[in-house]
N, C-alpha and C positions, 0 to 999 in steps of 0.2 A: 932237533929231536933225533932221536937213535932209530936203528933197522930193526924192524920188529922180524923175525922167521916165521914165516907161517905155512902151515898144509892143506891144501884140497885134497879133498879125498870122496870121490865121487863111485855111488854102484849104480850101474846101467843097466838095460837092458840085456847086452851084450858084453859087455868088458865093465873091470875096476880098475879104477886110477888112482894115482898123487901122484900131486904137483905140485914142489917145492918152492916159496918165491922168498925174495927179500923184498919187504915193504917199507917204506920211509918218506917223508914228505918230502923231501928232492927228488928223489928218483923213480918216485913211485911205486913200480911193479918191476920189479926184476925177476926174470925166470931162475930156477938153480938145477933141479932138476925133475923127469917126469919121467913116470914108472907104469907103463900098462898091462892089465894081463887080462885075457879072454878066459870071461865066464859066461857063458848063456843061460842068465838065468830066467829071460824071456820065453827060453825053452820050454818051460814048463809052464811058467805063470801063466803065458798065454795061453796054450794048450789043453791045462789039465784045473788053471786056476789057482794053483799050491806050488811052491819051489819045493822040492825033493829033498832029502838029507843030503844025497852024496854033493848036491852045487848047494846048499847051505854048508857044509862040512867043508866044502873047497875054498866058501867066499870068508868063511870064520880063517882056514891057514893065512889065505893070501892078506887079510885084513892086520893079521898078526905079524906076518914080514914083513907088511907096508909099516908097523908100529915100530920095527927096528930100523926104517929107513927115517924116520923119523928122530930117533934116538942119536943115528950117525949124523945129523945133521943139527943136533942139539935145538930141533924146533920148539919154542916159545909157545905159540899159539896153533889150533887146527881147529879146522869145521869135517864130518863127514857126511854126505847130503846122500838121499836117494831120492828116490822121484816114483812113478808110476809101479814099474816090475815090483817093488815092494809094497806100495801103498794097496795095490789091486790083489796080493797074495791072501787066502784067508788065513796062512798061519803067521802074517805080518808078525804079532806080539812076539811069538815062540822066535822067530830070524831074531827080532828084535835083542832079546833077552839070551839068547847063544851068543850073540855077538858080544855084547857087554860083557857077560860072564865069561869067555875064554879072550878077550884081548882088551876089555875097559876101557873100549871104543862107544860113546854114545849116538849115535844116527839121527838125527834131523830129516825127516820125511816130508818130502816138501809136497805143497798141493800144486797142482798144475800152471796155475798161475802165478806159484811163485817159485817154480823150475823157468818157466819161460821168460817172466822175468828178469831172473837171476840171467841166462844166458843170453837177454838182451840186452843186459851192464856191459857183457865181455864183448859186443860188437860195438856199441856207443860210446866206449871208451875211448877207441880206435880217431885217430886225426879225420879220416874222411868221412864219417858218420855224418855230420851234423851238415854238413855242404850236401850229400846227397839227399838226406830227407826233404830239403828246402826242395830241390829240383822234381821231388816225389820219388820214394821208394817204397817197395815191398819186400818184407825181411821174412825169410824163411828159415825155419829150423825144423831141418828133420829128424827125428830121433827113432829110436826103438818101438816106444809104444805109439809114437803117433809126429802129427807136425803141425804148427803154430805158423798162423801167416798175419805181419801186422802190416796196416798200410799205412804209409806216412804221406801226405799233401800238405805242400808249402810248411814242411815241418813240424806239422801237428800228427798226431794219432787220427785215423779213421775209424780203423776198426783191427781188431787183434780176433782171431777165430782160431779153434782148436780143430781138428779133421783125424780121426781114425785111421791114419795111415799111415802108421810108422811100421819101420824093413822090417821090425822081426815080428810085429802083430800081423804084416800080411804072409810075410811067408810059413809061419806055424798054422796061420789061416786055409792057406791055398798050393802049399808047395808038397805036401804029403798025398794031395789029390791029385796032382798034374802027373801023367806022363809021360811029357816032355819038357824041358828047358822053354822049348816055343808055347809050349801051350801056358806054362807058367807066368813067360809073360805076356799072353794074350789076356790072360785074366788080371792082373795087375793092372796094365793097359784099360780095360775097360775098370775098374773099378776107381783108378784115379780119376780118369777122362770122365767119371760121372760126378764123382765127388766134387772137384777142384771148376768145374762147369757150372754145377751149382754156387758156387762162393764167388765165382766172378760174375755171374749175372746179379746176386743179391747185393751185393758191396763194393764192384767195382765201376757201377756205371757212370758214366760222364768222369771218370778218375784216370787220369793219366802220368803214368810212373817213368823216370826216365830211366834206372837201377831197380835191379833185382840183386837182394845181397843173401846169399847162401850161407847158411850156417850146419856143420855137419861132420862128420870125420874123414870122404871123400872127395868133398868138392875141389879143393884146396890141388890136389894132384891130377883133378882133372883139369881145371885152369889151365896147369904146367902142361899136361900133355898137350891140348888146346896149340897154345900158344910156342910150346917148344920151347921156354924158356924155365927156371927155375923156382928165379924170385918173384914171378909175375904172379898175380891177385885178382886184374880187370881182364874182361875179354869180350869181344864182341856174340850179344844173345845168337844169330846165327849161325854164328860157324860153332860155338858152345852145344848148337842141339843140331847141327850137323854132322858133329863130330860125337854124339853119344849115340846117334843115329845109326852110324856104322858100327858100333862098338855091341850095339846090344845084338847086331849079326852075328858077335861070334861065340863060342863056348866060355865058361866060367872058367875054365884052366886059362884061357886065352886073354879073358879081361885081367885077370888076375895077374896074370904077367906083364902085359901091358901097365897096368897101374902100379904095379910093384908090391901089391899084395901079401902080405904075411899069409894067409891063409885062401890054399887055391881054389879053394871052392866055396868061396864065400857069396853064399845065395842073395844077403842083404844086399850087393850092390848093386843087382837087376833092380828091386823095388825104386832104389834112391835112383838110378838112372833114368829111369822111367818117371817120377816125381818130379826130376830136374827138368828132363826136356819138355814136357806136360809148360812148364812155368815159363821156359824160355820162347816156345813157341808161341803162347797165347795170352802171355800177361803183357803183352807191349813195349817190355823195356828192353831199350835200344844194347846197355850194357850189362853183364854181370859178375858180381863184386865178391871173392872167395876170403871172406874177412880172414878165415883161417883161427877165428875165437873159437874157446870152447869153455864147457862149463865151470874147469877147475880155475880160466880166469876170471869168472863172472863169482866165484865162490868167493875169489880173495877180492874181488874187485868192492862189494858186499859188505864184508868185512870190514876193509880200510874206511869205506864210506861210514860205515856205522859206528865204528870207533874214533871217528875224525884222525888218522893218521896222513890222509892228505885227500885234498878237495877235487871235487873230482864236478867237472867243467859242464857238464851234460844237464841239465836241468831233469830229474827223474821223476819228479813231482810233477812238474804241469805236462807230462805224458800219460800220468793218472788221470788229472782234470780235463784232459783231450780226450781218454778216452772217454770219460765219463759223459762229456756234452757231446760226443758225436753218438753216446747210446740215445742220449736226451732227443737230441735232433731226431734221430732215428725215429720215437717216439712222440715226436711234435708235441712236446712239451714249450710253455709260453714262455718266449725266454726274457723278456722285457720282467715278468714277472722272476722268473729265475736267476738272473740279475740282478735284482733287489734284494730278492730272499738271501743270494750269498753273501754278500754287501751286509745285509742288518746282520744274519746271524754269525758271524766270523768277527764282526764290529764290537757284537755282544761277547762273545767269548774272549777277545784280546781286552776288554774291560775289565771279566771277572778272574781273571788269569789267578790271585790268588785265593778266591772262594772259590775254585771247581779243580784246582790242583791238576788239569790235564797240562799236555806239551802238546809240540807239532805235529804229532802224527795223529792224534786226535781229532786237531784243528784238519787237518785233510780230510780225516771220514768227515767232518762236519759239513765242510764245503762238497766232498762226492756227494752228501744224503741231500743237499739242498737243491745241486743240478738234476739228481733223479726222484727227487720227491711223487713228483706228481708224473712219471711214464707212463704209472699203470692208466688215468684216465684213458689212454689210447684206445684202452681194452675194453672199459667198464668204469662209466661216471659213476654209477653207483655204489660199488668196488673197486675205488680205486687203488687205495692204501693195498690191500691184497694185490690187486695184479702188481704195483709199484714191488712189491717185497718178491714175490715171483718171478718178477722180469730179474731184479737185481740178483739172485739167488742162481737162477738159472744162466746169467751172463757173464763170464769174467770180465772182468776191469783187471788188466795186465798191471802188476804190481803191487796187488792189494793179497795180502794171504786170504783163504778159507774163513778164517775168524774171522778176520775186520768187515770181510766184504756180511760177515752175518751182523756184524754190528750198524753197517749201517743200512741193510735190509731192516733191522728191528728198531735204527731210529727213522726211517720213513715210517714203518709200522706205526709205530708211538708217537707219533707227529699228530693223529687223526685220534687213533684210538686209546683208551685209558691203560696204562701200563701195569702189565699181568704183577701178580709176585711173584718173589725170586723159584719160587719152588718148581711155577710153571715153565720156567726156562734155564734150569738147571742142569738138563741134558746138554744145553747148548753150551753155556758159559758161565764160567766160575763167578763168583762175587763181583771183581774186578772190572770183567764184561759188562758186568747186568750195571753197574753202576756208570759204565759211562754211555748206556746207552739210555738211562733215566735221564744224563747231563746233556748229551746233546740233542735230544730228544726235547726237552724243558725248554732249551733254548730256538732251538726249530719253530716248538708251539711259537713262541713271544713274537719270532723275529716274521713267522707265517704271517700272525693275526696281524701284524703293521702293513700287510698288503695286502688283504684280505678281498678286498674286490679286483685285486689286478691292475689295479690303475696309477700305481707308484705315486701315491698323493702328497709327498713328502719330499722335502730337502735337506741339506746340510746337517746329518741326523748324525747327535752327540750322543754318547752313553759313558756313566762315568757311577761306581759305586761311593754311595755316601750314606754312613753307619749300614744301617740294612733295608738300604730300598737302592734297586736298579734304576737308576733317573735317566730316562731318554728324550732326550731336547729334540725336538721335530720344526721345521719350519712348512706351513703348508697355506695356499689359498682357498683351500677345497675344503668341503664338510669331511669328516671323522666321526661320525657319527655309528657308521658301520663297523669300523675299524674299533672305536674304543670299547661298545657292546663283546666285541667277539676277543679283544683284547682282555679287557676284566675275566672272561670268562675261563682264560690259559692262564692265568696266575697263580691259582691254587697251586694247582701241579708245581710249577717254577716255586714256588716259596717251598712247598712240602720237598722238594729236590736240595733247593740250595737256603732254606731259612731264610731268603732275600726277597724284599716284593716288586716286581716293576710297577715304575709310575712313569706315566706319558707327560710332559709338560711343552705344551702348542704351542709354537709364537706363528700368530697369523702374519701373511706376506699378502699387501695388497697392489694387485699389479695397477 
């Protein structure tokens, strides 16, 4: 295969970028080159709510010379992504549509979960990624509007959580009030020490991490300083928050030069300093790890992935279904039951593959709606479907955009309850949506009703379409009596979805 050219091009809180790569199945990711330039448009967004004209008028020039840097470079293909600072703007559309109209730049707004995401492609890509998470780690990314901390045990997902504490949300918070430098970060100080205290009582108990891996635009030169060496990346957590320890004693000219700072009075790196040593002192782990990724590689990383231009080693899938059964857990949800459920209904769907016309990322909401079917009972047996769609709505599942994660809030929903019309859920999602949340929704009912008292009564379970009836071959010793009642009674639905009827066919097993 040939070198695809491609561009990140990323708006932050704080600065806009591109980043030039060559991409190819041999080679992978090759950098070419990377263009930064400080805009605060956190400045405003935070503060007032609205980005301003004169840094909308700034981020429209700079957007427009990044387009010529592009041009010099005869790029092929570009993404340009924004995150929070935009999404949080009330005159989001207006940015939107200046942009397009004076440079024919389209902007991808991404939801939280799938910025964090996206930047935890650009650290798992990385060689040592996969050996540390087996050992346990905690991957932190601190940004502008806030910072994502996911925890990894013996490799799986634990938990991925979102925290209001990103440098330019606190300092347009807190730093117009302060007096002093000291008292600036006294108050930072106490509001992380509160925050990050709660997150490690709720999610880290009995969890022990051997890495803490930093993700950020500073960490990376503090390692170096750390360590006094260049190329280095690992560094021991103690001398790490020893060494930011003395660092935060001294003035912002001071740090600034110290670190080598382009801009000497750059307030944002009290917060981050303060966040970092917070992590190193009391999350346990022994080492930590300055991946040095940042978003514009997690943008092409993304990209290559989705376009298959080369395979990318990291299993990013069953980071989704980790996260998703440790929400499940979380909820003591029955998993012997939950087990089965995924099993039948994923069994059914790779059966009807050409009557429901979905693909694989489908098949994944399918299997997340199965593991979190039934959370909400935590809350309320009698509401559960509700609390289940609330819990899921309210929680990110790291990987999943905005939309999917509402498609499979509304096929838990429609697992239980009869599926509204399109009219009633039109705000949410177009045609497309509504119809594959009728599809795996149909299917959930079928593959539910086959375990309907919990007690996995069934073996060796075939499913195979023949003209239009779903034929599911069961082997069981147990009565179905329960089971084929409340099975008949999910069928309609299924047939009025896909024209197709299930039928149960028993072969008794006599022990």
């Amino acid at each position: 295969m040939g070198i695809d050219t491609f561009a990140a091009i990323y708006i932050g809180s704080y600065e806009v970028s591109i980043k030039i790569f060559e991409l190819s199945a041999r080679k992978k990711m090759r950098d070419i080159d990377y263009v930064r330039r400080r805009i605060e448009l956190g400045r405003d967004a935070y503060s007032t709510g609205r980005i301003g004209y004169p840094l909308v008028d700034e981020l429209c020039d700079t957007l427009g010379e990044f387009t010529k840097i592009m041009k010099s470079y005869k790029v092929q293909h570009y993404e340009v992504c924004a995150a929070t600072v935009i999404r949080e703007a009330s005159n989001e559309l207006f940015i939107l549509d200046q942009i397009k109209r004076r440079t024919g730049l389209c902007v991808r707004i991404l939801s939280n979960s799938e910025y964090r995401f996206i930047c935890y492609k650009a650290i798992a890509m990385q060689e040592e990624f996969d050996e540390m998470i087996q050992k346990g780690a905690a991957v932190v990314d601190v940004g502008g509007a806030g910072l994502q901390i996911t925890v990894f045990s013996k490799g799986k997902v634990i938990t991925t959580q979102h925290l209001g504490l990103g440098t330019m949300r606190m300092r347009e918070q807190l730093s117009k009030k302060s007096s002093s430098l000291t008292q600036y970060e006294t108050q930072i100080e106490e509001m992380v020490a509160k925050e990050l205290a709660v997150f490690r009582a709720m999610y880290m108990k009995k969890i022990d991490i051997s890495y803490l891996i930093l993700a950020g635009d500073y960490v990376r030169e503090l390692a170096r300083k750390v360590e006094k060496k260049h190329n280095t990346n690992l560094v021991e957590s103690e001398r790490f928050a020893h060494y930011l320890e003395k660092l935060e004693r001294k003035s912002l000219e001071q740090i600034s030069e110290d670190l080598g700072l382009l801009n000497e009075k750059d307030a944002l790196i009290v917060p981050y300093m303060i966040i970092c040593r917070w992590m190193a002192e009391n999350l346990g782990a022994g080492m930590i790890w300055s991946s040095g990724a940042l978003i514009s590689d997690g943008i092409a990383c993304d990209y290559a992935e989705r376009n298959r231009i080369y395979k990318v080693s990291h299993n990013f899938e069953e980071d989704i279904i980790s996260a998703a059964k440790s929400l499940s857990d979380r909820y003591m949800s029955y998993s012997p039951h939950i087990d089965a459920l995924t099993q039948m209904s994923t069994q059914i769907f790779d059966s009807m593959k050409k009557e429901h016309g979905m693909g694989n990322r489908e098949r994944l909401l399918l299997r997340v709606a199965a593991i979190l079917h039934d959370c909400g009972k935590y809350i309320s047996l009698a509401n559960g479907p509700e609390c289940s769609y609330n819990i899921i709505m309210a929680c990110e599942i790291m990987g999943l955009t905005h939309r999917e994660r509402q498609i499979v809030a509304n096929t838990v929903l429609y697992n239980t309850y009869p599926l509204v019309p399109y009219e009633e859920l039109a705000e949410q999602f177009d045609e497309d949506a509504y119809l594959t949340v009728a599809k795996l929704s149909a299917i959930l009912r079928v593959a539910n009703a086959m375990d309907r008292s919990h007690k996995q009564k069934f073996k060796n379970v075939k499913t195979v379409v023949r003209g239009r009836e779903l034929i599911i071959t069961i082997e069981t010793a147990e009565d179905l009596a329960l089971e084929k009642t409340l099975f008949d009674a999910k069928t309609a639905y299924f047939e009025d979805v896909f024209c197709i009827r299930p039928v149960i066919r028993e072969k008794k097993v006599y022990s």
